[in-house]
C-alpha positions in Angstrom: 0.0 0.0 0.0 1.2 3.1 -1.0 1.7 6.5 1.4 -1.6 7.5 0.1 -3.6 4.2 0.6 -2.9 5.0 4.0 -4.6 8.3 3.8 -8.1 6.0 4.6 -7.1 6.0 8.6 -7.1 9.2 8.8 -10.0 10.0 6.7 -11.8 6.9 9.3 -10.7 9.1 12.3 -11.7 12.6 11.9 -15.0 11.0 10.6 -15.8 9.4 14.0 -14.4 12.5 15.9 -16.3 14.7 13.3 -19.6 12.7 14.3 -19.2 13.2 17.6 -18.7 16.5 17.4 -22.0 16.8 15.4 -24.0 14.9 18.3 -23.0 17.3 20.5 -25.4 19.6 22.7 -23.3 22.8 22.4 -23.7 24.7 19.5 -19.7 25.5 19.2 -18.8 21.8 19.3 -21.9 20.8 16.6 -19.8 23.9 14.5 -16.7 22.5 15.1 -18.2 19.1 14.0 -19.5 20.2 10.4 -15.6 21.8 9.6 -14.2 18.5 10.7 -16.7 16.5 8.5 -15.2 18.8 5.5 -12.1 17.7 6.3 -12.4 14.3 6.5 -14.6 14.5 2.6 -11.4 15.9 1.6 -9.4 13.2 3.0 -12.0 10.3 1.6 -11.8 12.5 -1.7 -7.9 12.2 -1.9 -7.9 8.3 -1.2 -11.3 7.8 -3.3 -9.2 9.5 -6.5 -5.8 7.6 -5.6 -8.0 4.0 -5.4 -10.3 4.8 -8.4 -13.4 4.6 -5.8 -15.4 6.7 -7.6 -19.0 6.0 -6.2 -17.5 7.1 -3.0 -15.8 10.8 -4.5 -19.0 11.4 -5.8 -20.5 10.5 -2.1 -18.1 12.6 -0.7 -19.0 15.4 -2.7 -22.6 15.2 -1.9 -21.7 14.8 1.6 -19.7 18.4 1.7 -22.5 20.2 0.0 -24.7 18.9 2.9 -22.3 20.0 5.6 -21.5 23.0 4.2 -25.3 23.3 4.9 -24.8 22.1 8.6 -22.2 25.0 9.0 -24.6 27.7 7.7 -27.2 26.5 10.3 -25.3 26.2 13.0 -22.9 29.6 12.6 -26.8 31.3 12.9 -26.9 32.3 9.0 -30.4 30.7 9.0 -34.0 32.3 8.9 -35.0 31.8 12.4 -38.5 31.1 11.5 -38.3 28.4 8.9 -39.6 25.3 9.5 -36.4 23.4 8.4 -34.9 24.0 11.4 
């Protein structure tokens, strides 16, 4: 396995801590949860392109667009009386 097979730990860690973050009570931590999900999409991004696992990039990429939409409702840049929320 090359250096960047091994890039799939990583991306397997920060997407546990990332979840837990997200679980979290506190707003801050739930924030702090949807940046480290980004992170690890990257990460599974970088190994998905290296392995040819391209059902997972594409995953990956749908995944980010839907934390990206975590962060905007957790850093208060939502309507406060939509019925999304």
């Amino acid at each position: 396995m090359g250096t960047l097979g091994f890039i799939q730990w990583p991306a397997f860690a920060t997407s546990v801590a990332a979840a837990w973050f997200v679980a979290s009570h506190s707003e801050h931590r739930r924030n702090l949860g949807f940046w480290v999900f980004l992170l690890s999409n990257l990460l599974w991004v970088i190994w998905g392109v290296h392995t040819g696992a391209w059902a997972l990039v594409a995953l990956q990429v749908c995944l980010s667009a839907l934390n990206v939409r975590g962060l905007f409702k957790t850093e208060g840049h939502n309507d406060q009386g939509r019925a999304d929320r």
